[in-house]
C-alpha positions in Angstrom: 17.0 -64.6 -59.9 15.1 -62.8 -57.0 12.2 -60.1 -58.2 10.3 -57.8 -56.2 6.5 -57.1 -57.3 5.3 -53.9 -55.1 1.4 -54.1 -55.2 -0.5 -50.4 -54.8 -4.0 -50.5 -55.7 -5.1 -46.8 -57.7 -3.3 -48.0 -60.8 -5.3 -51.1 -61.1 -7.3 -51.5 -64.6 -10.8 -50.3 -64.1 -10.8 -48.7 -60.4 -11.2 -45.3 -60.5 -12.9 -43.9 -57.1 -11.6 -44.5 -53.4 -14.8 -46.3 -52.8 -13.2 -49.5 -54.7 -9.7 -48.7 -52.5 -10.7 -48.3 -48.7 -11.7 -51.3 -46.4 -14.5 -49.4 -45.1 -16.2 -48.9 -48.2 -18.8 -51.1 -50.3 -16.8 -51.7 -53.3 -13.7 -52.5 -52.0 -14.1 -56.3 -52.6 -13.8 -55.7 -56.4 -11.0 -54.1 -55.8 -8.9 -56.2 -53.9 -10.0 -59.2 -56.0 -8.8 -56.5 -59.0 -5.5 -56.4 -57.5 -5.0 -60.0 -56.8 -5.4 -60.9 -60.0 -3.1 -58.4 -61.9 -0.4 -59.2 -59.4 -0.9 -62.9 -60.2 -0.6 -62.0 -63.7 2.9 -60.7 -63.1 3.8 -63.4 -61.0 3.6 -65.2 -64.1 5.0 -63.6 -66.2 8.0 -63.6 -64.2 8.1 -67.4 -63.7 7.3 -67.5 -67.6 10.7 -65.8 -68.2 12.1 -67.4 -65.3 10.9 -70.8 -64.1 13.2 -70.8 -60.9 13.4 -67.3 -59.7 12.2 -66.4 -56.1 9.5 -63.9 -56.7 8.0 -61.8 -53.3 5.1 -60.0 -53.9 4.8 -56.7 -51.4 1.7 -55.5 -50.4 1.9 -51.8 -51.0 -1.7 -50.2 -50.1 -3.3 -48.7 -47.5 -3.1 -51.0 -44.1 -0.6 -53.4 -46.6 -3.2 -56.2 -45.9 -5.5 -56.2 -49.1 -4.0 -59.2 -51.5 -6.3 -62.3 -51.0 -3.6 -64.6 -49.5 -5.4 -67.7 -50.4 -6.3 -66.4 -54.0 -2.4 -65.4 -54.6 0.0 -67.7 -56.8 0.9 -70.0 -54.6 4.9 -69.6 -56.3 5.2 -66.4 -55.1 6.0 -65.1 -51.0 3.6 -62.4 -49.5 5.3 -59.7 -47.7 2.4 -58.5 -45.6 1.3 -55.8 -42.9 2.6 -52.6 -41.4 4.4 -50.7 -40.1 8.0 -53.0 -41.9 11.1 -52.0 -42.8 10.7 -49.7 -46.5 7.3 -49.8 -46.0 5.9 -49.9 -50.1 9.0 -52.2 -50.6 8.7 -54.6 -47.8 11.1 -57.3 -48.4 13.4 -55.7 -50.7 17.4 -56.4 -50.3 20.5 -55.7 -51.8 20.6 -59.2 -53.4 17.3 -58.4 -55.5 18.0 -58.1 -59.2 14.4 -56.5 -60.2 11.8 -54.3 -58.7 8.1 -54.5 -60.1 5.8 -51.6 -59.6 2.0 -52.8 -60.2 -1.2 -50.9 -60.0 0.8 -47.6 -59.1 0.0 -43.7 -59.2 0.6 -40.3 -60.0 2.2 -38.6 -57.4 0.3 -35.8 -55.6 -0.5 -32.0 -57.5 -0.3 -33.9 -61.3 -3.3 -33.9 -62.8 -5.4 -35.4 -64.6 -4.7 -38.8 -62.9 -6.5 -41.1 -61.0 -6.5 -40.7 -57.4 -3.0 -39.1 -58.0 -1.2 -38.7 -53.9 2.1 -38.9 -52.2 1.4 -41.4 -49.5 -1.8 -39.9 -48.2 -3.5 -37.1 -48.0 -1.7 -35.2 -45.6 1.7 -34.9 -47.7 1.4 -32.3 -50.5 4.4 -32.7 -52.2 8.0 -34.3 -51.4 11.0 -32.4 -52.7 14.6 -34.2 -53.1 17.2 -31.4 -53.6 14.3 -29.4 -55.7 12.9 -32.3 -57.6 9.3 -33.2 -56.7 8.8 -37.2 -56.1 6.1 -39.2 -55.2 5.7 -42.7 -54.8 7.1 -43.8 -58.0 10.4 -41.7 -57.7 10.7 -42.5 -53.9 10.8 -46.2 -54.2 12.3 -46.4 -57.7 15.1 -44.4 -55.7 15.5 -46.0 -52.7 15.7 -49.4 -55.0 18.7 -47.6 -56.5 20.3 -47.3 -53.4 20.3 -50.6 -53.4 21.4 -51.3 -56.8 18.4 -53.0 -57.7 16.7 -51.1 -61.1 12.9 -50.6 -61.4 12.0 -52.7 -64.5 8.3 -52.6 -64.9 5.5 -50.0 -63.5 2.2 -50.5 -64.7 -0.8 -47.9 -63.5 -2.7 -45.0 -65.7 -0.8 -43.5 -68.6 0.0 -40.5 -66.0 1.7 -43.0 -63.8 3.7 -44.2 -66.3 5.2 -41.6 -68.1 6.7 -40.4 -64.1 8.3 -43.5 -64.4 9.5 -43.3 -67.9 11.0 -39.6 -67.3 13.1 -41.4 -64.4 14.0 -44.3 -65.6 13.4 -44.5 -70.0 14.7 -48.1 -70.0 11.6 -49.5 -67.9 8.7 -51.5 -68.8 5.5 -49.5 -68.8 1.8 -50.9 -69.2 -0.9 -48.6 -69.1 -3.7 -50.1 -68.3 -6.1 -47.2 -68.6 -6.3 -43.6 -69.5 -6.9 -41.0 -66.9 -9.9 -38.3 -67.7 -9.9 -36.8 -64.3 -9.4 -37.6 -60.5 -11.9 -40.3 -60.7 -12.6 -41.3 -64.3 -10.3 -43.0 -66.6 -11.1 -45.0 -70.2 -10.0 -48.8 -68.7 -9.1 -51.7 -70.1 -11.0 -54.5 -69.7 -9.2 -56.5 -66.6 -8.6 -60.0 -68.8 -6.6 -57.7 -71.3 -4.6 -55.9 -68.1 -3.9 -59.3 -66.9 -2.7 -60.5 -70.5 -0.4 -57.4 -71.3 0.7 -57.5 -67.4 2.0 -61.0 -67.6 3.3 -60.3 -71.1 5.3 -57.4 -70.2 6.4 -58.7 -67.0 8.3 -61.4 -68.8 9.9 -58.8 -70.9 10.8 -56.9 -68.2 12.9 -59.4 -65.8 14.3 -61.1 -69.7 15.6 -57.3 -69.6 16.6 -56.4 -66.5 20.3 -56.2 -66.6 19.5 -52.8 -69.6 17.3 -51.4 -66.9 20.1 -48.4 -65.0 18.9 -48.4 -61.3 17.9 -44.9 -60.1 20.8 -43.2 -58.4 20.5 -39.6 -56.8 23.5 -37.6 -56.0 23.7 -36.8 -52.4 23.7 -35.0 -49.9 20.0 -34.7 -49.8 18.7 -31.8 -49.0 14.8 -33.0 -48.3 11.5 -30.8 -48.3 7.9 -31.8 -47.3 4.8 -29.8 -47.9 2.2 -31.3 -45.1 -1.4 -30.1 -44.9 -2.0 -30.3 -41.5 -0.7 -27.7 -38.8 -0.5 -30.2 -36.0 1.3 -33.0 -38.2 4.3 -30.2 -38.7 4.1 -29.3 -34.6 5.1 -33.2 -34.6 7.1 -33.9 -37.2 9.5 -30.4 -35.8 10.1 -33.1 -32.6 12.1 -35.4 -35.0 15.8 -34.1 -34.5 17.3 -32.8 -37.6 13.7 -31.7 -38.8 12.8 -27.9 -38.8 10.0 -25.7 -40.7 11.3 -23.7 -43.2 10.6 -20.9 -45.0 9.8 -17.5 -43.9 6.1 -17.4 -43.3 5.7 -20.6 -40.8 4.4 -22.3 -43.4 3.1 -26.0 -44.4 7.0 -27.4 -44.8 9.5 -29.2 -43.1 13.0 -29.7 -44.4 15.6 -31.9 -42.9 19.2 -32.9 -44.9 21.2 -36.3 -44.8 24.3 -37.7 -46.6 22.2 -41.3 -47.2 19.6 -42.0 -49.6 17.6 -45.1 -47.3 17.4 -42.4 -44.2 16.2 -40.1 -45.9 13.1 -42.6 -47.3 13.3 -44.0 -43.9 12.2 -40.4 -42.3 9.5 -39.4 -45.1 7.8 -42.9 -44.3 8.1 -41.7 -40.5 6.9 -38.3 -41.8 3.6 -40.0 -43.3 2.6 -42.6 -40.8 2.5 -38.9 -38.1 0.0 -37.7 -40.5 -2.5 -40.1 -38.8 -2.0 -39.0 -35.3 -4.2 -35.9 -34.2 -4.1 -33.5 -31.7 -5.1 -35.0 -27.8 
């Protein structure tokens, strides 16, 4: 058996504020420690269920570089660093047979959810034929592409019902209760780490219930982007235009094939960091 655990850090049991989430700021060596240790948890759970499956372990926040390495199960393989190949699910392939989501968020606009966002800051809202997805629906749908189902998501109780309202079958572990933006009721981290590994052994026992994601195509793509100049860029990629009828925040672009389509919103994001000369 191979699994997939995709590591993001907002949905981690007691963090609440980006303070405890960005590498420039005083409390972020909680919460990478945090992290480690719930993705540990579900490491073994996995191997609990499943003494001789290959488990990679994707680190899925910010620079992709916060997971202790040393500090990780030493069973497990750490897909590390950026930019890769579907970025969040570095090291995912058509062979996989489970995708984990840990410590995951709300997308961007629902509220109240903790440090709820589509990517960063600069995305607003993604729109696949309509349908607004953020992370979770994203990578839970470019897994399907693959064939390969999304059997476990663990994050607020926000986080979790996105994925349940995509894919019922899933696993889901709340591991706190979002109050507002920055402010949840947590559970303490030693009983995140116990339901995690518990859960994570049901999930991969049950994997083969769990219906991977599948969209219809074609897919007729819309981004919301905050800033002007990140739209002036993004209108240089070919097959990418503003729509709309007041030159507003959106770009829109159409393709017959689920993985482009990811493939361009990641593109779409990492030009949000570039500013004007």
């Amino acid at each position: 058996m191979k699994v997939l655990i995709s590591v993001d850090m907002e949905g981690v049991s007691a963090l609440v504020h980006p303070a405890e989430m960005n590498p420039e700021r005083y409390d972020y060596a909680r919460g990478r420690a945090l992290m480690t240790a719930e993705a540990n948890a579900v490491i073994a759970g996995v191997l609990d269920a499943e003494p001789t499956a290959e488990v990679r372990v994707a680190d899925a926040h910010g620079p992709f570089r916060n997971l202790l390495p040393e500090e990780l199960d030493r069973r497990a393989r750490l897909v590390r660093g950026k930019p890769r190949p579907l970025g969040m699910l570095g090291g995912l392939e058509a062979d996989t047979d489970a995708l984990l989501l840990v410590g995951y968020h709300a997308r961007a606009g629902v509220g109240p959810a903790v440090v709820a966002h589509t990517m960063n800051g600069d995305i607003l809202d993604v729109r696949v034929a309509g349908r607004s997805l953020g992370e979770i629906g994203l990578n839970a749908a470019m897994a399907g592409a693959l064939g390969v189902p999304v059997a476990l998501l663990s994050g607020d109780d926000v986080a979790c019902a996105e994925l349940r309202a995509l894919v019922p079958a899933a696993v889901t572990v709340p591991v706190k209760q979002a109050l507002a933006g920055a402010a949840a009721i947590a559970l303490h981290p030693a009983e995140a780490r116990e339901r995690l590994r518990h859960a994570a052994a049901e999930a991969v026992t049950r994997h083969g219930a769990v219906p991977p994601l599948t969209l219809p195509g074609p897919f007729a793509v819309e981004v919301d982007l905050a800033n002007p100049a990140t739209i002036d860029l993004a209108t240089l990629v070919p097959g990418v235009s503003r729509t709309g009828t007041d030159g507003g925040r959106t770009v829109a672009f159409t393709t017959t094939d689920f993985p482009d389509a990811y493939r361009l919103i990641l593109l779409l994001a990492q030009l949000c960091s570039i500013k004007p000369g």
